[in-house]
Every structure is written in C-alpha cells, then in structure tokens.
PyMOL Python script that loads the backbone (N, CA, C, O; Angstrom):
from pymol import cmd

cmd.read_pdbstr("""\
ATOM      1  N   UNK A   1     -32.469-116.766 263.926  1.00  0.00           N
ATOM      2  CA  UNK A   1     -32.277-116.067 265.183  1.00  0.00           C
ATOM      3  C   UNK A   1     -31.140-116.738 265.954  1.00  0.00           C
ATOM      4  O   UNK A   1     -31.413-117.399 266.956  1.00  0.00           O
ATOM      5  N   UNK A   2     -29.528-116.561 265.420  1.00  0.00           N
ATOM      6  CA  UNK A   2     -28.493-116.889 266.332  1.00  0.00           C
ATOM      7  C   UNK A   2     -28.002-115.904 266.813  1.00  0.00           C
ATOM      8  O   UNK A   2     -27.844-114.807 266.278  1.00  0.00           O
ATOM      9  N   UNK A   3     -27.583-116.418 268.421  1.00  0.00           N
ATOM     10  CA  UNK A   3     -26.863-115.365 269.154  1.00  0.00           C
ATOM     11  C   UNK A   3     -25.651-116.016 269.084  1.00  0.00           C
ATOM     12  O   UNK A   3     -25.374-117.216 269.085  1.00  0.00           O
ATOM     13  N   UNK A   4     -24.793-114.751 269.006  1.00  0.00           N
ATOM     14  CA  UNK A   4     -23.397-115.151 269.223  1.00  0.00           C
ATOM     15  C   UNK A   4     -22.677-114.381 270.294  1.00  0.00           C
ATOM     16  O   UNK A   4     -23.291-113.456 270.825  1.00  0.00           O
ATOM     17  N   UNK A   5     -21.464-114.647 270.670  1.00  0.00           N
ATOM     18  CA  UNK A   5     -20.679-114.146 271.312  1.00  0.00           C
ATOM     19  C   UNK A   5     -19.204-113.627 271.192  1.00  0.00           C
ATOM     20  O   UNK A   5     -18.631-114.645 270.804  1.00  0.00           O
ATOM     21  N   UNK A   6     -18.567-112.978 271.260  1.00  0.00           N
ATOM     22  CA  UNK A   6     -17.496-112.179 270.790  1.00  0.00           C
ATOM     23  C   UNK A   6     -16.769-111.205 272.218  1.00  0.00           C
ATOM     24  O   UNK A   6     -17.311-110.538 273.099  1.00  0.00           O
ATOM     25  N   UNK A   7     -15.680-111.441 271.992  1.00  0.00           N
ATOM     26  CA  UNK A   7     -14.607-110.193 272.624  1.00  0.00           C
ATOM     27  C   UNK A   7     -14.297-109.341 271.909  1.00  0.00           C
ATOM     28  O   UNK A   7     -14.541-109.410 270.704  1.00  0.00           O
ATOM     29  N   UNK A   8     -13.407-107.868 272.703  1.00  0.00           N
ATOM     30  CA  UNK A   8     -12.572-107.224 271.940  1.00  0.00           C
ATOM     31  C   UNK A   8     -12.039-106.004 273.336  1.00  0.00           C
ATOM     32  O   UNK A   8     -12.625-105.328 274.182  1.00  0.00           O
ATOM     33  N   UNK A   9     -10.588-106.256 272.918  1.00  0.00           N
ATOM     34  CA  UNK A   9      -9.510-105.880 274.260  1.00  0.00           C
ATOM     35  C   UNK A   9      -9.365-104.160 273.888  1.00  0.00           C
ATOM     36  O   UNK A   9      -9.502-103.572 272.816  1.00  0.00           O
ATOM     37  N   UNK A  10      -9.096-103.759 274.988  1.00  0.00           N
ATOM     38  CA  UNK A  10      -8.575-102.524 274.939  1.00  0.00           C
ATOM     39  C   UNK A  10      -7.428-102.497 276.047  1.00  0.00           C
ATOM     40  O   UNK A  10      -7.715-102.572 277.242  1.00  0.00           O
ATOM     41  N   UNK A  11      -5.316-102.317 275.315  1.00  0.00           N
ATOM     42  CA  UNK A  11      -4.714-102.610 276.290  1.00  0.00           C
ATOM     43  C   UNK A  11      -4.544-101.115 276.626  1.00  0.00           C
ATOM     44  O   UNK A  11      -5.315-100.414 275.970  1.00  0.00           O
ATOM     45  N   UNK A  12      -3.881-100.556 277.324  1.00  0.00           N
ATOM     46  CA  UNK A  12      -3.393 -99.426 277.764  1.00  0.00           C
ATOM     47  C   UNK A  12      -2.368 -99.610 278.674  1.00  0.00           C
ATOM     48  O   UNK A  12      -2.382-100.373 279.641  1.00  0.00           O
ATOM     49  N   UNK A  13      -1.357 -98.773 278.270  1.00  0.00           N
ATOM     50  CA  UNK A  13       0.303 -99.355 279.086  1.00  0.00           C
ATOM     51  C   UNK A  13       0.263 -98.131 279.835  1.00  0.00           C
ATOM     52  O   UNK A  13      -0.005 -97.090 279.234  1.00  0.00           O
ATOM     53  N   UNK A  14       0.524 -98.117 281.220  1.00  0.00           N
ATOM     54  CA  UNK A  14       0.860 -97.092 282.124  1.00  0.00           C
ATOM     55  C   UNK A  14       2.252 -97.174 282.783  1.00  0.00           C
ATOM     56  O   UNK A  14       2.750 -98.152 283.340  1.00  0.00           O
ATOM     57  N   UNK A  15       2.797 -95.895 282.596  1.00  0.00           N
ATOM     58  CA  UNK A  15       3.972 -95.880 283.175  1.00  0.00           C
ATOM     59  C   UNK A  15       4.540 -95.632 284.637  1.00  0.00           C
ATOM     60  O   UNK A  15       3.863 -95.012 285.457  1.00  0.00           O
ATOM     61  N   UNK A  16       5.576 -96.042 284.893  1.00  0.00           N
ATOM     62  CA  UNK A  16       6.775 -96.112 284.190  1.00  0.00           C
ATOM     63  C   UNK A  16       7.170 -97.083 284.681  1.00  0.00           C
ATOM     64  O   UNK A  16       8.247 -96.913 285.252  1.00  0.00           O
ATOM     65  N   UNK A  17       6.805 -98.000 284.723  1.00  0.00           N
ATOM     66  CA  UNK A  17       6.745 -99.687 284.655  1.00  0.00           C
ATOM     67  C   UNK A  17       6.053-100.187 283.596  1.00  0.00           C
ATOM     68  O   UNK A  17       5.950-101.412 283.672  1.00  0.00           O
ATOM     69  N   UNK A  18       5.657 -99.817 282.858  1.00  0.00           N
ATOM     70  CA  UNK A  18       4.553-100.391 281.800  1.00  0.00           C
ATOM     71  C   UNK A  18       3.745-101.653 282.212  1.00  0.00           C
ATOM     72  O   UNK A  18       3.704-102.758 281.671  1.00  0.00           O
ATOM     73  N   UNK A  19       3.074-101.155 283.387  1.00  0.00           N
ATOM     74  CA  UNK A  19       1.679-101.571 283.843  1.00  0.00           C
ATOM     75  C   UNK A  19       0.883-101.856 282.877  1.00  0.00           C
ATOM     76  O   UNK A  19       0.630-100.980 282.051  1.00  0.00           O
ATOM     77  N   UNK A  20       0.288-103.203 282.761  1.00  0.00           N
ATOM     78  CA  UNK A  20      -0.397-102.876 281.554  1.00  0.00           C
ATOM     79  C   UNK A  20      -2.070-103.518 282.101  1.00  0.00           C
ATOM     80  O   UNK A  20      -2.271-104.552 282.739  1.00  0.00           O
ATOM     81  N   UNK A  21      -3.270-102.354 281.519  1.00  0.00           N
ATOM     82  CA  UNK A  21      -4.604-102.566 281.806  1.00  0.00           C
ATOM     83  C   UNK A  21      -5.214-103.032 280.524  1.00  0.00           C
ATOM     84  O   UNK A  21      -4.976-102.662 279.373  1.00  0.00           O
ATOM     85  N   UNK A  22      -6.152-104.030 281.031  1.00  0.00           N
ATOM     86  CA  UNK A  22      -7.007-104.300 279.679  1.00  0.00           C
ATOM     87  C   UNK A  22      -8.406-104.630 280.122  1.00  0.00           C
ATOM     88  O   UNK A  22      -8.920-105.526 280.791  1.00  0.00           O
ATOM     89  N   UNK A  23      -8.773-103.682 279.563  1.00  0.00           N
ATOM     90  CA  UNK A  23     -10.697-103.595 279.408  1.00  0.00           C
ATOM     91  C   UNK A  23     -11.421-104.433 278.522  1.00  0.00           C
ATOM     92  O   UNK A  23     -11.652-104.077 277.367  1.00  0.00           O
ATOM     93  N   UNK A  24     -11.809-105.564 279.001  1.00  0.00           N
ATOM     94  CA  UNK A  24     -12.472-106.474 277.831  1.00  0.00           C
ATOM     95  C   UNK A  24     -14.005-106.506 277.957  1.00  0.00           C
ATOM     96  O   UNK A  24     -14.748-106.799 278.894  1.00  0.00           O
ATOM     97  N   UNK A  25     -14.291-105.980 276.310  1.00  0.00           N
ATOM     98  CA  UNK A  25     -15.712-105.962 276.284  1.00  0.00           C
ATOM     99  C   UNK A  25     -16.516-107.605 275.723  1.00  0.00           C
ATOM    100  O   UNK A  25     -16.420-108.371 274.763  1.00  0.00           O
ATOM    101  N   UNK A  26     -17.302-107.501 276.998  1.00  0.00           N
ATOM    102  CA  UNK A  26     -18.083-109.170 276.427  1.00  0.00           C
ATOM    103  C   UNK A  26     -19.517-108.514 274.967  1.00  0.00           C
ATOM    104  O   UNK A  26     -20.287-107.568 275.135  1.00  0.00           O
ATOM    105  N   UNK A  27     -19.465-109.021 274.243  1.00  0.00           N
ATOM    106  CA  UNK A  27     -20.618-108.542 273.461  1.00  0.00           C
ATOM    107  C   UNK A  27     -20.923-109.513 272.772  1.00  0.00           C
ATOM    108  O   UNK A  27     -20.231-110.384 272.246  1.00  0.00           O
ATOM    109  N   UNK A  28     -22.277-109.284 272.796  1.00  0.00           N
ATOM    110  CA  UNK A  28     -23.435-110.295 272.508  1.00  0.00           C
ATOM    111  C   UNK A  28     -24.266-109.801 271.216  1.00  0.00           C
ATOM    112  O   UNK A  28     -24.877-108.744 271.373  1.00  0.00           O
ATOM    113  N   UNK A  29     -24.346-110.309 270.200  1.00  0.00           N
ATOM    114  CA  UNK A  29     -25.027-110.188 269.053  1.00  0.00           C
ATOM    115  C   UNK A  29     -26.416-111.325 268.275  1.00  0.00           C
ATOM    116  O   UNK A  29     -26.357-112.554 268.288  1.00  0.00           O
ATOM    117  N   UNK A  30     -27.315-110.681 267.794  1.00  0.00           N
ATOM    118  CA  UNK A  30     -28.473-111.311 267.501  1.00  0.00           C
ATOM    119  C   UNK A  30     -28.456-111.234 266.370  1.00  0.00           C
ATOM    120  O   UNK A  30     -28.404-110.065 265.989  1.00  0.00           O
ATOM    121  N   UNK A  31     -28.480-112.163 265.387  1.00  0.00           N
ATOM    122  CA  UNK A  31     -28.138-112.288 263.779  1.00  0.00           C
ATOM    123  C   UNK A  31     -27.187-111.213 263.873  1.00  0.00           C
ATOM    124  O   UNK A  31     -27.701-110.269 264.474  1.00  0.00           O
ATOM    125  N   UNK A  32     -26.590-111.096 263.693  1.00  0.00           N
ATOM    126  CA  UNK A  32     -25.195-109.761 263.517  1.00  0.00           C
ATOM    127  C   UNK A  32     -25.367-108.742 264.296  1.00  0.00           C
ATOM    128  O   UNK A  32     -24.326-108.089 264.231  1.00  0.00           O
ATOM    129  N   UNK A  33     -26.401-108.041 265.281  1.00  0.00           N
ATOM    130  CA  UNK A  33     -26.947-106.972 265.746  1.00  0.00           C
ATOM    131  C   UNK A  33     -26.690-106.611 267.350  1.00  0.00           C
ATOM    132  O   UNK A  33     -27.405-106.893 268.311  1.00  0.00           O
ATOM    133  N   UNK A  34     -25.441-105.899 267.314  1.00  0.00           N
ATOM    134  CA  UNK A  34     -25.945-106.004 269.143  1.00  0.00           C
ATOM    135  C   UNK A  34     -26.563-105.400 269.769  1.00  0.00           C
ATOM    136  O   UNK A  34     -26.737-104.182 269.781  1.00  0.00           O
ATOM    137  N   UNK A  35     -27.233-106.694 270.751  1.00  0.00           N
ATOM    138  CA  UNK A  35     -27.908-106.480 271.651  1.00  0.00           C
ATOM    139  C   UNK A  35     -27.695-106.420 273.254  1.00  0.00           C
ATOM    140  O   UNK A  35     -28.495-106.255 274.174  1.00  0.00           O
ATOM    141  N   UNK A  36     -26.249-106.628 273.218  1.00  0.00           N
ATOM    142  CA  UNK A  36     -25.398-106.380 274.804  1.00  0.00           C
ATOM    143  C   UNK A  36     -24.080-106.353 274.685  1.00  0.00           C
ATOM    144  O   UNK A  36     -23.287-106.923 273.937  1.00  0.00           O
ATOM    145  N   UNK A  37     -23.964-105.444 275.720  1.00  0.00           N
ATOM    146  CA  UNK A  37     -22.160-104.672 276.075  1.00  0.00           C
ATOM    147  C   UNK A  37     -21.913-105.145 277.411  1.00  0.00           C
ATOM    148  O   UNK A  37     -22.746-104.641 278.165  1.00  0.00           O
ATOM    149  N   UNK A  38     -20.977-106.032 278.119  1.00  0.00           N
ATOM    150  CA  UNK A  38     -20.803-105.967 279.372  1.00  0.00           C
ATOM    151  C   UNK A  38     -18.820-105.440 279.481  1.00  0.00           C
ATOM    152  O   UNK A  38     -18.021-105.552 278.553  1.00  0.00           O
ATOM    153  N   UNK A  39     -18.599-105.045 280.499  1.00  0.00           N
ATOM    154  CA  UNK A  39     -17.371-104.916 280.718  1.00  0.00           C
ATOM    155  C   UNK A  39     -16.508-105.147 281.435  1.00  0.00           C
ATOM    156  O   UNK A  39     -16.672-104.295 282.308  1.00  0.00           O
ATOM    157  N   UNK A  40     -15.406-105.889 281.788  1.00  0.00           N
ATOM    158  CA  UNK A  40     -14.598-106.144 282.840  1.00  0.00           C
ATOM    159  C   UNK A  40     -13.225-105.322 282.803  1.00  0.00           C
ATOM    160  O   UNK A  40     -12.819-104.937 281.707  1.00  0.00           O
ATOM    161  N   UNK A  41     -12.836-105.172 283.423  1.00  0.00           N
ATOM    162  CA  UNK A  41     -11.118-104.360 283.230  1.00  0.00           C
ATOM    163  C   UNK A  41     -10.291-104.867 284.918  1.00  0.00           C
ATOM    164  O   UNK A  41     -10.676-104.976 286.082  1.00  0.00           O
ATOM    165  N   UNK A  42      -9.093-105.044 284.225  1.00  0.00           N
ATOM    166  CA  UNK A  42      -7.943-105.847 284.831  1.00  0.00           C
ATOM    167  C   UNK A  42      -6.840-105.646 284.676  1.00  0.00           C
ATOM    168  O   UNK A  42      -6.438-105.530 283.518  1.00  0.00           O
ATOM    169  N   UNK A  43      -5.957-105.530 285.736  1.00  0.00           N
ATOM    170  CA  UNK A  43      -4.627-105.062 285.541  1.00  0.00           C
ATOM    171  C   UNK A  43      -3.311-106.126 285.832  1.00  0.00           C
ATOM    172  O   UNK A  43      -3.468-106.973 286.712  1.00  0.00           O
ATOM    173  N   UNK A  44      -2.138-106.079 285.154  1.00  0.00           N
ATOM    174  CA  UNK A  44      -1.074-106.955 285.231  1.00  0.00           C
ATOM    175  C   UNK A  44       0.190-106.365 285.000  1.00  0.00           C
ATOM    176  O   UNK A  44       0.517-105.817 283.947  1.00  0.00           O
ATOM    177  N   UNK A  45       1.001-106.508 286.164  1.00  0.00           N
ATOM    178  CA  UNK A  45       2.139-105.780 286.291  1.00  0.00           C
ATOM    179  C   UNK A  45       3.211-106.577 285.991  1.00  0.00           C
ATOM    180  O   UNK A  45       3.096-107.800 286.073  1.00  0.00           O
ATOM    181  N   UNK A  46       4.442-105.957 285.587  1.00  0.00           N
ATOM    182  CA  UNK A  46       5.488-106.795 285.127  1.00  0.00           C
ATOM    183  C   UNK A  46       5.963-107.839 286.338  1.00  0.00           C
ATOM    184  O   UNK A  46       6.213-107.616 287.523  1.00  0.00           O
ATOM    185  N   UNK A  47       5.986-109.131 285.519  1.00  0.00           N
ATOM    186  CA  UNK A  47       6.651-109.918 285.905  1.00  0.00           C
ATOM    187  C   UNK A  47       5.122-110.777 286.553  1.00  0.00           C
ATOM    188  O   UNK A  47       5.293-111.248 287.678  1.00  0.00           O
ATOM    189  N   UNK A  48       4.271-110.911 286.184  1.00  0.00           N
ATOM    190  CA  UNK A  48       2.890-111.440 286.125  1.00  0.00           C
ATOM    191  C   UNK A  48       2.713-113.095 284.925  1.00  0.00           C
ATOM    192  O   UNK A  48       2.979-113.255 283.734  1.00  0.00           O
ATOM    193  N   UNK A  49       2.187-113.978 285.921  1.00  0.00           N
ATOM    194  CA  UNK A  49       2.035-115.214 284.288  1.00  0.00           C
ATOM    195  C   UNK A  49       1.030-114.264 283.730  1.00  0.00           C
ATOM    196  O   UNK A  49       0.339-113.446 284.337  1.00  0.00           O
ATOM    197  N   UNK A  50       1.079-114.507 282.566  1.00  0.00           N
ATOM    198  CA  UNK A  50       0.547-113.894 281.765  1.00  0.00           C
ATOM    199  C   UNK A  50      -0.361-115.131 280.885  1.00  0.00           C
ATOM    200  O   UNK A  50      -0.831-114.944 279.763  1.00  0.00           O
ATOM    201  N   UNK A  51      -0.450-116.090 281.475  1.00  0.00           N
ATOM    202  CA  UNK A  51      -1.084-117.048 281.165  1.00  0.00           C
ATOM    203  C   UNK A  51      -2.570-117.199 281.356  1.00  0.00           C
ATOM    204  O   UNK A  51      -3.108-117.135 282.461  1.00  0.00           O
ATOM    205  N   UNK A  52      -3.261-117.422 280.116  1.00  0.00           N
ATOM    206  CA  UNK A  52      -4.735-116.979 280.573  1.00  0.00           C
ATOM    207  C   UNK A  52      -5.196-115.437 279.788  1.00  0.00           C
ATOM    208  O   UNK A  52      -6.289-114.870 279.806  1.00  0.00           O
ATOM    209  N   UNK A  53      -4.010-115.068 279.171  1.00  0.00           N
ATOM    210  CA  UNK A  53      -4.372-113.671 278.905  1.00  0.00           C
ATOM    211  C   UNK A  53      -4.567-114.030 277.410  1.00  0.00           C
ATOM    212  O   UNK A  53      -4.156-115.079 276.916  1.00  0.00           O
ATOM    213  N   UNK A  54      -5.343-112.903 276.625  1.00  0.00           N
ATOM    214  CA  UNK A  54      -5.639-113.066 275.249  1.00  0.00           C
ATOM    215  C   UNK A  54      -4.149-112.455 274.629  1.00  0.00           C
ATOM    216  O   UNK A  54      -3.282-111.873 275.280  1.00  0.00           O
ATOM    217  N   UNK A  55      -4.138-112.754 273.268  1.00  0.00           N
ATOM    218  CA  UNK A  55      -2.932-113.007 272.509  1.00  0.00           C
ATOM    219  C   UNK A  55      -2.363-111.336 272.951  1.00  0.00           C
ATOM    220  O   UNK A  55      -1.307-111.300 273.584  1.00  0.00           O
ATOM    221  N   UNK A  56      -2.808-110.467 272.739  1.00  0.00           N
ATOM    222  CA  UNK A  56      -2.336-109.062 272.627  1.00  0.00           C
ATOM    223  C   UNK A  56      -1.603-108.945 273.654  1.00  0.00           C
ATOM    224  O   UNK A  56      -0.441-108.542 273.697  1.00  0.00           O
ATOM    225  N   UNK A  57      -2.665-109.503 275.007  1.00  0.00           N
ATOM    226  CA  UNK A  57      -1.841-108.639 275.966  1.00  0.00           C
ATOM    227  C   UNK A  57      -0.199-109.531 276.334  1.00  0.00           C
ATOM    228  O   UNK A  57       0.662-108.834 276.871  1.00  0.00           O
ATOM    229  N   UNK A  58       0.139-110.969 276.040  1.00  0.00           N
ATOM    230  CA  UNK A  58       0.596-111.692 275.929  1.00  0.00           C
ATOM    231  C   UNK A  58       1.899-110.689 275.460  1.00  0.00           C
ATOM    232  O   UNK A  58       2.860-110.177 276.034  1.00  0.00           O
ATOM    233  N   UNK A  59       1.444-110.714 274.311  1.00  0.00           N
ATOM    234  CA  UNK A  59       2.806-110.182 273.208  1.00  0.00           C
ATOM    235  C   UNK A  59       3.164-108.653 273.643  1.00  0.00           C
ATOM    236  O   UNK A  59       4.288-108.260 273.331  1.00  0.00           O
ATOM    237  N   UNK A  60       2.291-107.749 274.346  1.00  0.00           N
ATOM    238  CA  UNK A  60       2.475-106.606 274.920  1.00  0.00           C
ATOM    239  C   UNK A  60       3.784-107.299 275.730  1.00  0.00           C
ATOM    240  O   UNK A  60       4.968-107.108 275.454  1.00  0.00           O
ATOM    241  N   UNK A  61       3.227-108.188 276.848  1.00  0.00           N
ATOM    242  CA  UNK A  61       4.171-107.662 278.258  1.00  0.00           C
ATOM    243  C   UNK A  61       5.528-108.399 277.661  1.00  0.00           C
ATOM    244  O   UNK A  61       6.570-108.135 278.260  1.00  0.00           O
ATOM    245  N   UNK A  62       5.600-109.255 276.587  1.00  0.00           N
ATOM    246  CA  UNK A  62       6.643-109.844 275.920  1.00  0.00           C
ATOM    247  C   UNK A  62       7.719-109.188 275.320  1.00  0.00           C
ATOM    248  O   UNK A  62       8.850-109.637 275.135  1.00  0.00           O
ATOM    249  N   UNK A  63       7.132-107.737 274.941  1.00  0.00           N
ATOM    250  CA  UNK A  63       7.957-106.835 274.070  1.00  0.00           C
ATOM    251  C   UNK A  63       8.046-105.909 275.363  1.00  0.00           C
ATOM    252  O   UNK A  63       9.179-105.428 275.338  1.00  0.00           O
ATOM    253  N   UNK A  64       7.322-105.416 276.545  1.00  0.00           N
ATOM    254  CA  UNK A  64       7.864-104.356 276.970  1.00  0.00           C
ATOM    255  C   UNK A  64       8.574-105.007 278.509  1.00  0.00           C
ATOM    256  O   UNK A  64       9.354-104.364 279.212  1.00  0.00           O
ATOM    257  N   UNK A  65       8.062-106.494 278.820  1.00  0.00           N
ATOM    258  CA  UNK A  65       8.854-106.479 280.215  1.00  0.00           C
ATOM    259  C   UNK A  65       9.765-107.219 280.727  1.00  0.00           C
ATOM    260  O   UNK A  65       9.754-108.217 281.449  1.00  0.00           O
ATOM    261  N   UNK A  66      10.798-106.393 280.104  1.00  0.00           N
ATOM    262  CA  UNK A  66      12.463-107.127 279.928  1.00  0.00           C
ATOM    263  C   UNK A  66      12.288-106.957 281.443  1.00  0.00           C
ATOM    264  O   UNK A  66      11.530-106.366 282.212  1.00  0.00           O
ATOM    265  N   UNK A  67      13.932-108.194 281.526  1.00  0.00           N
ATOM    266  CA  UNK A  67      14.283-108.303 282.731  1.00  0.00           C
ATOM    267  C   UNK A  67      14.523-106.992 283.731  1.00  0.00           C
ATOM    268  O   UNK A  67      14.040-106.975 284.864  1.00  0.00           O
ATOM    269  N   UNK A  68      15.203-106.056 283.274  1.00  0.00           N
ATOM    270  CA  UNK A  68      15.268-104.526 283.728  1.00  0.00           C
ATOM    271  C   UNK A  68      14.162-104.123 283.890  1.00  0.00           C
ATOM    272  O   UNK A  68      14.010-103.222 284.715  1.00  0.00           O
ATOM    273  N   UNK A  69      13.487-104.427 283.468  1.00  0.00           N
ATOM    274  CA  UNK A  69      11.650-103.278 283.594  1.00  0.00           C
ATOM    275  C   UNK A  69      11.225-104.283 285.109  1.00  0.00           C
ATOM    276  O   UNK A  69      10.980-103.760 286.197  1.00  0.00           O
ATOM    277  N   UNK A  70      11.221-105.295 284.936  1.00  0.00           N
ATOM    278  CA  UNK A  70      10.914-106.350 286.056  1.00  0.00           C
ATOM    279  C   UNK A  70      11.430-105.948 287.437  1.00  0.00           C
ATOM    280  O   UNK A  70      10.979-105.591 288.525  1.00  0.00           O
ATOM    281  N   UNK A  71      12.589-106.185 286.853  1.00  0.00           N
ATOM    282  CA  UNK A  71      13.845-105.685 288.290  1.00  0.00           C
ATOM    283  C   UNK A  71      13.216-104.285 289.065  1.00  0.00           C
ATOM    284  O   UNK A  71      12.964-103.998 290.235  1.00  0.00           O
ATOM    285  N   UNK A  72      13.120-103.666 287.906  1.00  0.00           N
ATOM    286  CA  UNK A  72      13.064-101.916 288.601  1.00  0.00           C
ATOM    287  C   UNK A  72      11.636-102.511 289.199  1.00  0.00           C
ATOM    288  O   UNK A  72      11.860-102.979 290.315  1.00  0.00           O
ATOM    289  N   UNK A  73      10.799-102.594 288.974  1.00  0.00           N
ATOM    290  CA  UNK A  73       8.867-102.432 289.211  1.00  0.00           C
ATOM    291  C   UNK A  73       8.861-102.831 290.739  1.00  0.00           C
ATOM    292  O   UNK A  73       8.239-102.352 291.687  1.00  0.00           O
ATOM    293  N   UNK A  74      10.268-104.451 290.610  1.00  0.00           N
ATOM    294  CA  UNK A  74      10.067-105.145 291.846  1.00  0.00           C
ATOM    295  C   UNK A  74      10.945-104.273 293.079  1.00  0.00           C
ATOM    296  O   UNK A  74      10.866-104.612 294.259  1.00  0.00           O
ATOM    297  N   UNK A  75      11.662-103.279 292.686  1.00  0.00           N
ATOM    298  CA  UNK A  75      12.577-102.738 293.430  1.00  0.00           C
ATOM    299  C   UNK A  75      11.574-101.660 294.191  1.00  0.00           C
ATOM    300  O   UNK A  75      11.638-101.539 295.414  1.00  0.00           O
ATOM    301  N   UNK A  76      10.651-100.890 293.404  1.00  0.00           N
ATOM    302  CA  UNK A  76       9.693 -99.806 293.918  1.00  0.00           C
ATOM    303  C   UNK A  76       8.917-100.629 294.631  1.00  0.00           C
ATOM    304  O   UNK A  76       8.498 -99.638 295.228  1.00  0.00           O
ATOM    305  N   UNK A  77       8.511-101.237 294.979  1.00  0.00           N
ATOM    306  CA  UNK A  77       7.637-101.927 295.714  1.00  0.00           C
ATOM    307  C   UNK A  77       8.084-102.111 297.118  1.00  0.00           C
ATOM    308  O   UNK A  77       9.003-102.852 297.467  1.00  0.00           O
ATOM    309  N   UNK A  78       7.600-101.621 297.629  1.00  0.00           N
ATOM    310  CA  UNK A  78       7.965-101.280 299.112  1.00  0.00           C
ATOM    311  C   UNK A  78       7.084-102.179 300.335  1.00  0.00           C
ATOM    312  O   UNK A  78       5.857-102.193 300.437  1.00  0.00           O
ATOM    313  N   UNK A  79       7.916-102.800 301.084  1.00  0.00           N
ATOM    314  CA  UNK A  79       6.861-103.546 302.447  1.00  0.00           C
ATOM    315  C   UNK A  79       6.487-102.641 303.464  1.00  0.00           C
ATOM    316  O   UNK A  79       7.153-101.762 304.011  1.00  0.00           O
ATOM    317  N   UNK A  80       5.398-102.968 303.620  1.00  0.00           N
ATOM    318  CA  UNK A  80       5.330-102.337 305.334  1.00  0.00           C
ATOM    319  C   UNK A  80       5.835-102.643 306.422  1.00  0.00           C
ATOM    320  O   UNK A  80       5.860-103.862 306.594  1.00  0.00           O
ATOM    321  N   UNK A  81       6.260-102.036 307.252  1.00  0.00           N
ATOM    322  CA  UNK A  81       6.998-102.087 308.189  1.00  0.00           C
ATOM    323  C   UNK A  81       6.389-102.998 309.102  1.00  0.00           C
ATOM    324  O   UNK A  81       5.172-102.844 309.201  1.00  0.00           O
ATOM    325  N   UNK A  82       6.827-103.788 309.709  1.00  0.00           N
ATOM    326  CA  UNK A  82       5.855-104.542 311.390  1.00  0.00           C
ATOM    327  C   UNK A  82       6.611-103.921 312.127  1.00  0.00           C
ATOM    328  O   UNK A  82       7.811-103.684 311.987  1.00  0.00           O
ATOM    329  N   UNK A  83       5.625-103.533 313.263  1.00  0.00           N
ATOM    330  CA  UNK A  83       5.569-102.877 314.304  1.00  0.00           C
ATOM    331  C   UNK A  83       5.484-103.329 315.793  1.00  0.00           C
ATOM    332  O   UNK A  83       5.436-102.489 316.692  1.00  0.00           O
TER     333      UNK A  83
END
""", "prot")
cmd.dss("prot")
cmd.show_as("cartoon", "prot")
cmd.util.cbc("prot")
cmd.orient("prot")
C-alpha cells in the first residue's frame, strides 16, 4: 500500500502575445490507482522569470518570447492615469 505522487502540465499559448497558461494537475495514486485529482492553473506573460517553472513551460516561453514578442506585450500595457 504505497502512495505516490505525480504531476502533469497542460500549457496553452494565448494570443497575440503568446501568454502562456498552465494547468497543473497534482495526482495522487495508491499502488498505481488514482485516488485524487487536485488542480491549480497559472498564468505567465512574456518577459516573466520563468524560474520555478516545470521544464515545458520553460522551453515554451524560450522558443516563443523573443525580444520583439517582449517589446510589443510591454508596449500594450497601458498605465492608469493619476488624477
């Protein structure tokens, strides 16, 4: 009767910054069998450490968030005005 523990990512890139979300399922297994699903989901926009993140999403924002993708994301980003 061992329990173990295990991940497994789901990234999803949203545009047109390639925002990228990842849904990580915690799951819990009893001799091989699971017996629990929990879920967290989290988002990281270009130009984010990406440190702390599991390998995928790592190599995602590596391949999609060139300096240009960065530039633009940080350019749409708009302050609010003080009044």
């Amino acid at each position: 009767m061992a329990f173990t523990e295990r991940q497994e990512h789901k990234i999803e890139i949203i545009p047109p910054f390639s925002i990228l979300q990842c849904r990580r399922a915690d799951v819990v297994e009893k001799d091989g069998i699971e017996v629990g699903r929990t879920y967290h989901r989290h988002v990281r926009v270009p130009g984010d450490d990406m440190t702390g993140e599991c390998a995928e999403m790592q190599a995602v924002a590596a391949a999609l968030w060139t300096p240009e993708v960065i530039a633009a994301y940080q350019a749409s980003i708009t302050t609010p005005e003080v009044v």
